[in-house]
N, C-alpha and C positions, 0 to 999 in steps of 0.2 A: 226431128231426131230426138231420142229418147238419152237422156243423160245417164251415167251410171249406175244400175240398181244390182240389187242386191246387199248380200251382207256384209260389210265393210269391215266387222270384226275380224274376220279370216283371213281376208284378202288374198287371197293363195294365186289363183290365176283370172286370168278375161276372158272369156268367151263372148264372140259377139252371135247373138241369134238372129237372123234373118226368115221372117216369114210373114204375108202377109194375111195371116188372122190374128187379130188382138187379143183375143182370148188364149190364141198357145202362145201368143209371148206375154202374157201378163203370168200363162200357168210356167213358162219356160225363168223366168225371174224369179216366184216362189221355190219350183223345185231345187235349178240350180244354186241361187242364193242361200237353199238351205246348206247346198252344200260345200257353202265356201267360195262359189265361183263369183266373180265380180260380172253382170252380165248388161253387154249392149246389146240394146234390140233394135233393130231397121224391119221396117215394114214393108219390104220390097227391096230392088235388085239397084235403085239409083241411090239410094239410100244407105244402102250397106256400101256401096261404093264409096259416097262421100265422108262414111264414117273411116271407113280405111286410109282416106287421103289425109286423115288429121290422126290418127291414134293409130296402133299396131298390139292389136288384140294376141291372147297366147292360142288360140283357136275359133274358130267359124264353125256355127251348125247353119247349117244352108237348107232352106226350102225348093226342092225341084221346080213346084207348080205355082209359080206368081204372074198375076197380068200384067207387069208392066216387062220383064224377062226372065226367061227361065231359068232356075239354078243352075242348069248346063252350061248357058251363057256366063251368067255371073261367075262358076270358078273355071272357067276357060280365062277370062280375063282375070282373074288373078295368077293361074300361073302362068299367064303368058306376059306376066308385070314384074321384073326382075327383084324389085322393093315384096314382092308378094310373093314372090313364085315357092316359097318353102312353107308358106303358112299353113298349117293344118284344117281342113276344110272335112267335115261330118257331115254327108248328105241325107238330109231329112225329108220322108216322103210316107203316104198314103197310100199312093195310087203306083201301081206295077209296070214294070220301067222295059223296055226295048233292051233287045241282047246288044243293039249298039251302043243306046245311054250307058249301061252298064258296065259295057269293057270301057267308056269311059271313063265311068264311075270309079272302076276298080285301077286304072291307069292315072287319075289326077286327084283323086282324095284318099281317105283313111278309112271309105267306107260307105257305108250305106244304113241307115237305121228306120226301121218304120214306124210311123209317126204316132202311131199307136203302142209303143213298147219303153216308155221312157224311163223305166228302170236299166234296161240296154243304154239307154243314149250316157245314161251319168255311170255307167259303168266303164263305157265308151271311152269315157272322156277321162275318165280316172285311170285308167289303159295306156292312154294316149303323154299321160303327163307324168305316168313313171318310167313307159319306155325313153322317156326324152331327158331324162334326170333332172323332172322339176318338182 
C-alpha cells in the first residue's frame, strides 16, 4: 500500500487512485498532486479495498481493467457496503465498455472518463467537489 502522496500544501481533498499500472499512478500523483489533491494509490481491486477499511477517501478513480477484479466488481462492492455506498467513484478506462457495463456505469458512479483524456478526469473531479460544497 502506497502512503499518502502528493502535495500536502494544499490539502484540499483525497482521492484514492486505483489502477494497476505504476506508471499511471505515479503519472496520477504528479498530475493530481499538482493540483491540490492528496492522492492514494492501490494497485489493484484487493488493495483499494483494504485501503478503504482504514481511511475514507473524498473520492475514487477506479480502473475498469485489473487482473486481480474488475472495476465493475470493485464498485459494486462498494455501494453495496453501507460505510461506502455514497462514495464518489470516477470510472477510468481505455478500452470500450458494453451497453451493460455502462448502464452500470451510469447507475453506480459519477461517470466514465477515458484513460487517455486526463485533463477530463481533474476537471471531473473539480466538478465533483463543487457540486458537493467542498
Amino acid at each position: 500500500m502506497h502512503a499518502r502522496d502528493g502535495d500536502e500544501r494544499m490539502n484540499t481533498r483525497t482521492v484514492l487512485f486505483v489502477d494497476d499500472d505504476h506508471d499511471v499512478l505515479e503519472l496520477a500523483r504528479q498530475l493530481l498532486g499538482a493540483q491540490g489533491y492528496r492522492v492514494l494509490r492501490a494497485d489493484g481491486a484487493f488493495q483499494a479495498m483494504e485501503i478503504l477499511e482504514q481511511s475514507r477517501p473524498d473520492a475514487m478513480v477506479l480502473d475498469l481493467m485489473m487482473p486481480d477484479r474488475t472495476g465493475v466488481e470493485v464498485l459494486e462492492q462498494v455501494r453495496f457496503d453501507p460505510k461506502l455506498a455514497d462514495l464518489p467513484v470516477i470510472c477510468f478506462s481505455a478500452v470500450p465498455q458494453t451497453e451493460e457495463t455502462l448502464a452500470f456505469i451510469r447507475e453506480f458512479s459519477v461517470g466514465l472518463v477515458d484513460k487517455t483524456n486526463w485533463p477530463e478526469l481533474v476537471r471531473r473531479l473539480g466538478e465533483l467537489f463543487t457540486e458537493r460544497g467542498d
